[in-house]
C-alpha positions as CSV (number, residue, x, y, z in Angstrom):
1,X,-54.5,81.4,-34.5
2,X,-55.7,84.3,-32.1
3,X,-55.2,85.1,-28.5
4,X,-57.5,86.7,-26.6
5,X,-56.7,88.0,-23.2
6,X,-59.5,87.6,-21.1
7,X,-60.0,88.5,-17.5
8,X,-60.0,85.5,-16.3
9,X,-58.1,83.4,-19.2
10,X,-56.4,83.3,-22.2
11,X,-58.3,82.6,-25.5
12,X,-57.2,80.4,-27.9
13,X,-58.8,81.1,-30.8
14,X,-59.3,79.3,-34.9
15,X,-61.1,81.0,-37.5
16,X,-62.7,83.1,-35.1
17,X,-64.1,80.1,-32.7
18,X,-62.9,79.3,-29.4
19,X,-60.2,75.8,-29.4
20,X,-59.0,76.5,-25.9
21,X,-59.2,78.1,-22.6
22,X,-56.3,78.5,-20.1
23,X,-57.1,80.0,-16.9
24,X,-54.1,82.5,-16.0
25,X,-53.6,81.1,-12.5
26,X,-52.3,77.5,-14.8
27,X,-50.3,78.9,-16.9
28,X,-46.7,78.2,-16.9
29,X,-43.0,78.7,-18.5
30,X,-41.7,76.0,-20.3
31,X,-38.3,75.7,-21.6
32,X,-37.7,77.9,-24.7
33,X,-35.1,79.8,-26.9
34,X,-34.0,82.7,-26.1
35,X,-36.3,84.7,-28.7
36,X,-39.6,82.7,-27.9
37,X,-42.1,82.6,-24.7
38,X,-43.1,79.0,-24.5
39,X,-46.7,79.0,-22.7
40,X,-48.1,75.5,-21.0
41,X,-51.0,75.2,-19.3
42,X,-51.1,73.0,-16.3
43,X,-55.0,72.0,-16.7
44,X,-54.7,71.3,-20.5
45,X,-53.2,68.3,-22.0
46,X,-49.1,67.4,-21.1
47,X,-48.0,68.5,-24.6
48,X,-49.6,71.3,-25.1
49,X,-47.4,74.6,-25.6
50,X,-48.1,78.0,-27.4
51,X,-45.1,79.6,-28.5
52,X,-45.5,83.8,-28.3
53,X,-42.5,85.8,-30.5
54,X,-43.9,89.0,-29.9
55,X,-42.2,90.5,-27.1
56,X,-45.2,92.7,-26.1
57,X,-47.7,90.1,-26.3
58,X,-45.7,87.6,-24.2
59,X,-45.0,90.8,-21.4
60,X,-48.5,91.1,-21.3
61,X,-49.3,87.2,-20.3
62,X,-46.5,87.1,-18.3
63,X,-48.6,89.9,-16.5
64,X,-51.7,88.2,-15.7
65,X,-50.3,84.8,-15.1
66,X,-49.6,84.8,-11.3
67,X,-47.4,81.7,-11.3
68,X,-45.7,82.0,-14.5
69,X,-42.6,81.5,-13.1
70,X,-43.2,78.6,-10.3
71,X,-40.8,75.7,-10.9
72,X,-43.3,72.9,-10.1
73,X,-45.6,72.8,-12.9
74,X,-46.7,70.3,-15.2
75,X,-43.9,70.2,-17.0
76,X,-41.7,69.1,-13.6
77,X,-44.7,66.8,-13.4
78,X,-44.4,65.7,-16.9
79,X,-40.4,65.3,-16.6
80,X,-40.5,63.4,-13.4
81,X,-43.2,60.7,-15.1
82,X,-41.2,60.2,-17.8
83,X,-37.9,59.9,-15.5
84,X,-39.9,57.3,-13.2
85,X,-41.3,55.6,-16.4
86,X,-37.5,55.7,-17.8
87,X,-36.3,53.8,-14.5
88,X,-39.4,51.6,-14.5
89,X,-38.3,50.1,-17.8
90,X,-34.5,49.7,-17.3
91,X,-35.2,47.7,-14.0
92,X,-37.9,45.5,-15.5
93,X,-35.4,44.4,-17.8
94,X,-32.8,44.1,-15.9
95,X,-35.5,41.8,-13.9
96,X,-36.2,40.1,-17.0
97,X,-32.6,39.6,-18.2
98,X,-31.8,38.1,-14.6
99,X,-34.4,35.7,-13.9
100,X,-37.0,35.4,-17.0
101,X,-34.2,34.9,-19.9
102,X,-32.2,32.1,-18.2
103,X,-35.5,30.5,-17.4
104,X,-36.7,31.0,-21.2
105,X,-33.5,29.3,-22.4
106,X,-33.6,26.6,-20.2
107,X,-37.2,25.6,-21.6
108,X,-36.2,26.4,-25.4
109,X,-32.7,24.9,-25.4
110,X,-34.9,21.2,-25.9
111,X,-36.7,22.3,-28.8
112,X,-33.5,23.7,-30.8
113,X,-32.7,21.1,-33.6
114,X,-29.3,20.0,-33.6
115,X,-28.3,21.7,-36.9
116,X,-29.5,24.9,-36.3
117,X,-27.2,24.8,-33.2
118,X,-24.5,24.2,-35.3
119,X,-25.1,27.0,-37.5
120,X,-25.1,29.5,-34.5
121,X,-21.8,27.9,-33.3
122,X,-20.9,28.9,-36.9
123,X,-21.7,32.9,-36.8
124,X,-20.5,32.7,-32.5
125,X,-16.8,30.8,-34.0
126,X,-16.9,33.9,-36.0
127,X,-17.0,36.4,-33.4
128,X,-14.7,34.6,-30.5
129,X,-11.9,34.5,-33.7
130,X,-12.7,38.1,-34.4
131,X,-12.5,39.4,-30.4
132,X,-9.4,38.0,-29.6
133,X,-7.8,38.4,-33.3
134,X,-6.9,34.3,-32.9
135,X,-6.7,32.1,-35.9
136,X,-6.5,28.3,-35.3
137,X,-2.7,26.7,-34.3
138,X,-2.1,24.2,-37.0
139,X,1.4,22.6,-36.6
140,X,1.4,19.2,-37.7
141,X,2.8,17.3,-35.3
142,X,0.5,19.3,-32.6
143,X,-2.1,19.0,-34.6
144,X,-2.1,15.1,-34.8
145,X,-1.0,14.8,-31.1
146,X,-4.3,16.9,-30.2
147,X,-6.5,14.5,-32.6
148,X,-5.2,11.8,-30.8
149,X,-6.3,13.1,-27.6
150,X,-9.7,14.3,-28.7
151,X,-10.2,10.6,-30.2
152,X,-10.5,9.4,-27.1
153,X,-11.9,12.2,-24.9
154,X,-14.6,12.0,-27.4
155,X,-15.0,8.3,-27.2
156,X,-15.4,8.1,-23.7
157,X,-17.9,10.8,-23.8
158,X,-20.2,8.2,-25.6
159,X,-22.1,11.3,-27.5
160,X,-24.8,9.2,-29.3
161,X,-25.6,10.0,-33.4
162,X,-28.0,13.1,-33.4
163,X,-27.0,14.2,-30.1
164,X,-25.7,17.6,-29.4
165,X,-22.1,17.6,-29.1
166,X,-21.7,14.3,-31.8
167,X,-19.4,16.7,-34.1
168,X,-17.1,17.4,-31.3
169,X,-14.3,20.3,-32.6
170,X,-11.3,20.8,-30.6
171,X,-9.0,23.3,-31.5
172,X,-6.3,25.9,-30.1
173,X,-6.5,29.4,-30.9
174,X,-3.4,31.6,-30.8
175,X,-4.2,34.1,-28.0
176,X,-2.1,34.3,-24.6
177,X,-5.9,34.1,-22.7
178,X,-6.1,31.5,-20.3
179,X,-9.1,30.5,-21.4
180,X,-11.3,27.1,-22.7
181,X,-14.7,27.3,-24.2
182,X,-17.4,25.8,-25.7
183,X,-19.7,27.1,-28.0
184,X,-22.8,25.7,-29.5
185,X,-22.8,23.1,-32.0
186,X,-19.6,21.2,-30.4
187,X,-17.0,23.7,-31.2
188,X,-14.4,23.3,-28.2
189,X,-11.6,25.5,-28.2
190,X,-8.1,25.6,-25.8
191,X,-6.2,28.9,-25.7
192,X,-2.9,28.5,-26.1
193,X,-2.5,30.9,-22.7
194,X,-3.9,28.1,-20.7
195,X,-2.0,25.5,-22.5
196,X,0.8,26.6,-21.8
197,X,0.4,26.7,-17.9
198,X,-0.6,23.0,-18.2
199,X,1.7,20.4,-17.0
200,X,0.8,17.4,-17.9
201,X,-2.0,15.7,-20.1
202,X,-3.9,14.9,-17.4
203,X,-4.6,18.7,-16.8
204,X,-5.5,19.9,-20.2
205,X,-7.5,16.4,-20.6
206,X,-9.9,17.1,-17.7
207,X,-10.6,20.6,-18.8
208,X,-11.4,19.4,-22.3
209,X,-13.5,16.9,-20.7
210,X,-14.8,19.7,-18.7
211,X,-16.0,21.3,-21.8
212,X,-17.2,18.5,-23.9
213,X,-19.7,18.2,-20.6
214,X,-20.7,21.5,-21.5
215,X,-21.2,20.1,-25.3
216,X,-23.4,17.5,-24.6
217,X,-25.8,19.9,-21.9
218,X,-25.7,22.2,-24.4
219,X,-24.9,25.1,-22.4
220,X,-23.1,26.7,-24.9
221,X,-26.5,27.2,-26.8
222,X,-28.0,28.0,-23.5
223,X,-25.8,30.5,-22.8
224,X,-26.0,32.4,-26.3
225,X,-29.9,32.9,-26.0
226,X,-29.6,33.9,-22.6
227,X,-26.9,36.6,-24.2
228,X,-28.6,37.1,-26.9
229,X,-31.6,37.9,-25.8
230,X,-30.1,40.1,-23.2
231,X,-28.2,42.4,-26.1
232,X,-31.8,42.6,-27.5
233,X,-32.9,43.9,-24.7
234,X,-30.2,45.9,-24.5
235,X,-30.7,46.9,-27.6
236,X,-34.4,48.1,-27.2
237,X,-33.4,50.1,-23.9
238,X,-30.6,52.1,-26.4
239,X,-32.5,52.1,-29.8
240,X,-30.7,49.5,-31.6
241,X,-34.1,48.3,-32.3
242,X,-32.6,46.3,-35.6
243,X,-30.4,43.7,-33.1
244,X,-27.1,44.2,-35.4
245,X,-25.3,43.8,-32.7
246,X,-26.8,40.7,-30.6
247,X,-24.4,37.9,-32.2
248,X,-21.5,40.6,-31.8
249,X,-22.8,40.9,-28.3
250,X,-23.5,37.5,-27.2
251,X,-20.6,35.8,-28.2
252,X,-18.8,38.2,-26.2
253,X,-20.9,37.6,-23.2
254,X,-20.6,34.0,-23.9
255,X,-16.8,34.7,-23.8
256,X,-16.5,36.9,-20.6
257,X,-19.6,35.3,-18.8
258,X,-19.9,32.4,-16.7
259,X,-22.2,29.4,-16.9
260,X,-24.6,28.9,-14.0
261,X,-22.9,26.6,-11.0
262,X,-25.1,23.6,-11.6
263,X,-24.2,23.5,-15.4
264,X,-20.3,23.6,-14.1
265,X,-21.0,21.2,-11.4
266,X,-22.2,18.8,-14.2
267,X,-19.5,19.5,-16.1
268,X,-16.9,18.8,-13.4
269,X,-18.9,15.6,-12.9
270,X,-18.5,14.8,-17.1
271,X,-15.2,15.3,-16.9
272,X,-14.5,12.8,-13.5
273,X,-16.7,10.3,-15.5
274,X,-14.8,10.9,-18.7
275,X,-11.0,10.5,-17.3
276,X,-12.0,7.7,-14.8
277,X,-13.0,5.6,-17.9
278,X,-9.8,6.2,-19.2
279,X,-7.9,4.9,-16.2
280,X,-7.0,8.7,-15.4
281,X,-7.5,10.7,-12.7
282,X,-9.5,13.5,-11.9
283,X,-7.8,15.4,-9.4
284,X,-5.2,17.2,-11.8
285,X,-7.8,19.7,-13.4
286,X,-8.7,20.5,-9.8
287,X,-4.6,21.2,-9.5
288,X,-4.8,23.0,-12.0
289,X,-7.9,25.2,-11.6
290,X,-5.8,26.5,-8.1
291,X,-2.9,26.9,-10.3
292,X,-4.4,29.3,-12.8
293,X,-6.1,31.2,-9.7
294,X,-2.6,31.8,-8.2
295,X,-0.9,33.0,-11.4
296,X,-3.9,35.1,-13.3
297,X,-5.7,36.3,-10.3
298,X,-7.4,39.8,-11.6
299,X,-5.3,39.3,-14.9
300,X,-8.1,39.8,-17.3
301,X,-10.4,36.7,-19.0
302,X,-9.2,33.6,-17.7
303,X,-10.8,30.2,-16.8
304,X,-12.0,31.3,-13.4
305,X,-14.0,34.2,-14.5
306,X,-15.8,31.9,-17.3
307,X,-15.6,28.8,-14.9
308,X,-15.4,30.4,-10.9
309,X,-14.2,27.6,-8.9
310,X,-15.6,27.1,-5.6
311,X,-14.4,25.1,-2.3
312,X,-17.4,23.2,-3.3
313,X,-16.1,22.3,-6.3
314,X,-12.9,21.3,-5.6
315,X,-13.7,19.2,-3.2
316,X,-16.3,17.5,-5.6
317,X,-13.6,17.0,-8.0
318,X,-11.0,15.1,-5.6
319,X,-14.1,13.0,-4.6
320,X,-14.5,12.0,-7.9
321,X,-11.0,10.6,-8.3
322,X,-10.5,7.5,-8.8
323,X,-6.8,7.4,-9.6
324,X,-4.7,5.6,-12.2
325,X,-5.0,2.6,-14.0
326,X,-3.9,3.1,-17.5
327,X,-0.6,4.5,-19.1
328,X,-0.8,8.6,-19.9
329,X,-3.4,9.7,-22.7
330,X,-0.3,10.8,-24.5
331,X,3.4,9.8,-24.3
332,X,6.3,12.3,-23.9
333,X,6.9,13.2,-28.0
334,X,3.3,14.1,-28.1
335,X,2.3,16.3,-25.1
336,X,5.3,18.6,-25.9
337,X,4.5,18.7,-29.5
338,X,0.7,19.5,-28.6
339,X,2.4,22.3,-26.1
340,X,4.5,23.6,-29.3
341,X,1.1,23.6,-31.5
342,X,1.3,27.0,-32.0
343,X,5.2,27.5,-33.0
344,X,5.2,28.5,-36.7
């Protein structure tokens, strides 16, 4: 390569011929190191630089070009499009992840077989275990005391064969988080944290029937698109373009995040419908909700940041009651060996 220094331009030349012409008046400094003299030119293409090492040569251009030094050149230009383009992308996703993904899993939830939910509740059951270190409480007696209970939650639920949330799970992790979820494929679990604030089977009943309402909408699989396409998102904004971490990341969205207030309003209705046709009442979850609002207010993940209850909502919930009319889902002997569950 030559340079020519013209009059009225500088001459970039190949192999004797003429590849370029930059008027001195567009010539500008771009960013450099401190032993180069980075040249742009404001009428040629964005990209285009010509680096000049020879100290005379660069003096000598610097010379001619009258606004060498000015600040607002094409490379401010250059930077502020690709700052505006930057900012243009992050809110059209966060536009997307708001309004377009929970619209996307609502219409693809439908067309999910059954069995393939279940095999994402599989790698999701993975992840909850993994994030709050929790294995599954297994003593006996709680154990059976718990199957009874679920025996008849689940019956009442009438969860037809083939239907999502048939294979209903309930089990109680070891973790002081007061916290119950559902994930997809029928995979119900009760932290010990919130069991333990629980005062009688009645309250620990409704918020299991709470979450087998959740089951049978499948809002657990709704939930984990919505998240997971969200942490791909995420993950095209940041350059994990590979998605390694989107079942990492949407099961802890799934765990932290909160499902939309017509999918809990269902599920509050479930759960009236459920414990009414057991001759229970519905009002004690309701209790309980305000219970676990008093004592874990801003006390990390609890059942009001996954579930928010509203005035709305508890008041829907004591309309639904329909009081008593058979004995207590479990006797004495049982709920406190369910409570002691996870006593090794």
């Amino acid at each position: 390569m030559t340079l020519r220094l013209d009059p009225d331009a500088l001459a970039i030349l190949e192999n004797g011929a003429e590849t370029a012409r930059w008027p001195w008046p567009d010539l500008r400094r771009r960013d450099a190191g401190p032993d180069v003299t980075r040249v742009g030119c404001v009428s040629a293409e964005g990209l285009a630089r010509l680096d000049v090492a020879d100290p005379g040569l660069a003096a000598a251009i610097v010379a001619r070009a009258p606004a060498f030094e000015t600040a607002t050149g094409g490379g401010r230009r250059f930077r502020t499009k690709v700052v505006i383009g930057s900012l243009a992308v992050a809110v059209s996703l966060v536009l997307t992840t708001l309004y377009l993904l929970p619209l996307v899993a609502e219409r693809l939830v439908p067309f999910v077989p059954v069995s393939w939910e279940e095999r994402l509740g599989g790698i999701a059951d993975k992840q909850v275990k993994s994030i709050f270190s929790a294995e599954t409480c297994d003593a006996p007696a709680g154990r059976a005391a718990l199957d009874v209970l679920t025996a008849k939650l689940v019956g009442a639920a009438d969860v037809g064969t083939g239907q999502a949330g048939e294979g209903v799970r309930i089990a109680v992790l070891r973790s002081a988080t007061k916290n119950a979820i559902a994930l997809p494929g029928g995979r119900i679990y009760l932290f010990d944290g919130l069991l333990q604030m629980a005062r009688s089977p009645d309250e620990i009943a409704g918020v299991l029937a709470h979450e087998i309402g959740h089951a049978k909408a499948r809002d657990g699989l709704r939930s984990l698109i919505q998240a997971g396409g969200s942490s791909f998102l995420l993950g095209l904004l940041f350059g994990d373009v590979t998605g390694s971490s989107t079942v990492v990341f949407a099961a802890r969205l799934m765990v932290d995040g909160s499902h939309s207030r017509e999918a809990e309003r269902a599920a509050d209705r479930e759960s009236a419908r459920i414990m009414t046709s057991l001759g229970r009442p519905a009002a004690p979850m309701a209790a309980f909700l305000l219970r676990v609002t008093g004592e874990n207010a801003g006390k990390g993940i609890s059942l009001l940041l996954t579930h928010p209850l509203s005035e709305e909502r508890l008041a829907a919930l004591k309309a639904l009651d329909r009081g008593t009319s058979e004995p207590p889902l479990l006797d004495e002997t049982q709920w406190q060996a369910l409570r002691g569950i996870c006593r090794r």
